[in-house]
N, C-alpha and C positions, 0 to 999 in steps of 0.2 A: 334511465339509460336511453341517449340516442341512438337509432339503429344507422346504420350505415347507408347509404343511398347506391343500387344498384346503378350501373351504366346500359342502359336498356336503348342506347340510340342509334344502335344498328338493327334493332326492331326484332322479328318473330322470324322463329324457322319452323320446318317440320324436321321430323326425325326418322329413321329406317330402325327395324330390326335389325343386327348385324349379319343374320345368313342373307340379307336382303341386297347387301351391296353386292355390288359384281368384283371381282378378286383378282388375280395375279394370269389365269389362265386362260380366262375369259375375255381380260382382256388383252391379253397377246393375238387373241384368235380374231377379236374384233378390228384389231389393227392389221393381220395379215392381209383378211380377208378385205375390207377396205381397202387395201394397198392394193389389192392383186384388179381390185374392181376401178380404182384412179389408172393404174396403168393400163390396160385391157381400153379403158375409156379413150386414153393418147391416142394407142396405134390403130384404133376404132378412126378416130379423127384423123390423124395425120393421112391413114387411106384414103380417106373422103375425101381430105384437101389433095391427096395426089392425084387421086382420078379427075377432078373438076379442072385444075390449073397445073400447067407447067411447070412454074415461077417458084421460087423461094420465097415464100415472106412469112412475116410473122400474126397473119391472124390465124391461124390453125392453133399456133401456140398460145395466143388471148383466149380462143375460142375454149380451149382446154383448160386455160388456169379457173374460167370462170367457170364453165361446166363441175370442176374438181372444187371448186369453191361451194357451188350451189349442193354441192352431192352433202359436201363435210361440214355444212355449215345450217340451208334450210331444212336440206332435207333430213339429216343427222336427228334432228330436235323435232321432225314432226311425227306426225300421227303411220308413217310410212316407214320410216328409219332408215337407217342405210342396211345394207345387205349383212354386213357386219353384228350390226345390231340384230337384226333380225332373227340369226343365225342362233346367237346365243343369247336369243331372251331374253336383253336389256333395252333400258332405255334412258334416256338423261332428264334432269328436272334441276331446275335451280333452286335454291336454298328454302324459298318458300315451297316446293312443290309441285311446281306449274312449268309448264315447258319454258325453257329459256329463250330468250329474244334473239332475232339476227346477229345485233349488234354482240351481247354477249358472246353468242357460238364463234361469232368472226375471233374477238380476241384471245377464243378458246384455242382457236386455229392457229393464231399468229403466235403464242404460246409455244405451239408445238412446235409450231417450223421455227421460229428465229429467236427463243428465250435460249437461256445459259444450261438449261435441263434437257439434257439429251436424252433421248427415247428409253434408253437404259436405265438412266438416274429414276427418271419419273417412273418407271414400271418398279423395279426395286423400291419404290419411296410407297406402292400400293400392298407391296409385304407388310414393312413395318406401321403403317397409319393403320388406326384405331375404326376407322370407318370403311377401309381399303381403294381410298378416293387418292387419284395421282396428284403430284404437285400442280401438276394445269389446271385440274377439277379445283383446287385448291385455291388459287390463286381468281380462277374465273369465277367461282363461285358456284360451281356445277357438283350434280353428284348422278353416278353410274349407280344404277340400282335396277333389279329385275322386274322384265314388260309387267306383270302383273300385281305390283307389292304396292300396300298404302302405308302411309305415313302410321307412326305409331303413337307419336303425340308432336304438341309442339312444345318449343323451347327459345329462349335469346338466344340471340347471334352476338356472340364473342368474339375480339381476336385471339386469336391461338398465335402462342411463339414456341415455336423450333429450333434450335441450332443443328445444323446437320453439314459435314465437311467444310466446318471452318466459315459458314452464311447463319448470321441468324434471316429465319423466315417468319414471317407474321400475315396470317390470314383471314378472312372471316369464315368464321363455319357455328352450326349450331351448336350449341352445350347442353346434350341432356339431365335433364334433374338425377343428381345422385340420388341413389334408392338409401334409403334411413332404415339403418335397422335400430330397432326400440332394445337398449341396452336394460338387463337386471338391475334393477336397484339394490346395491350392497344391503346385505344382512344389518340391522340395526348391532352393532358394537357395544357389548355390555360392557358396564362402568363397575368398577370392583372397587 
């Protein structure tokens, strides 16, 4: 008998224990508290640009998206985190385990502000997943898990399909090995 030929072309992932992701409350907390810290950052700047200059213009406003960039984006993903994170213990890793790229974190970002998944969808979507990763972490390839947790083994990277309010979704995420359990061998059946 032929066996089957796995799809192994999305290559190796690691895997979390599941108390290890971060959950529904964690991260509402993570995202207040980064919001409260991007705004605070504006009117931080907008002062500095009113005390310098008279004028109306718009680098205060550059200066700001990019500041709000660097915070949700480099610093998010490094070794420093955001206030957020800090806060409550997490930190992010991409599918192999290793901090994710800029580029990655950016389309984490762009994700969140201008995909079809509204802040609500996507926290509701961290109830129901298996892992408690949002549709963003999902789609970007990211995963929220606690400052101090290791990977528990590795596994392939699958796409996973979803239907969820009328969208199928298709993503890559890891597939951990089903656990085997060793079934009884049926009693030998006497012959009469």
């Amino acid at each position: 008998m032929v066996e089957a030929q796995r799809d192994c072309s999305l290559g190796e992932g690691v895997y979390f224990s599941p108390e290890d992701y971060i959950g529904f409350r964690r991260r509402l907390v993570i995202w207040l508290v980064d919001l409260i810290v991007v705004c605070m950052l504006l009117v931080l700047i907008k002062i500095v640009s009113a005390g310098l200059t008279n004028k109306q213009d718009m680098t205060s406003d550059f200066v700001w998206q990019f500041c709000a960039w660097a915070y949700l984006t480099v610093l998010r993903s490094s070794r420093v985190r955001t206030v957020g994170y800090w806060v409550t213990g997490a930190r992010i890793v991409n599918l192999q385990g290793t901090r994710p790229s800029v580029f990655r974190m950016t389309y984490r970002l762009m994700l969140n502000l201008y995909s079809p998944f509204n802040i609500l969808y996507d926290l509701l979507w961290v109830g129901v997943d298996q892992d408690h990763q949002s549709l963003t972490d999902r789609f970007a390839g990211t995963c929220v898990v606690r400052k101090n947790s290791q990977p528990v083994g590795r596994s392939e990277i699958h796409l996973a399909y979803y239907t969820a309010l009328s969208v199928l979704y298709f993503y890559p995420c890891v597939i951990p090995p089903r656990e085997t359990v060793k079934l009884n061998e049926p009693e030998a059946v006497c012959e009469t």
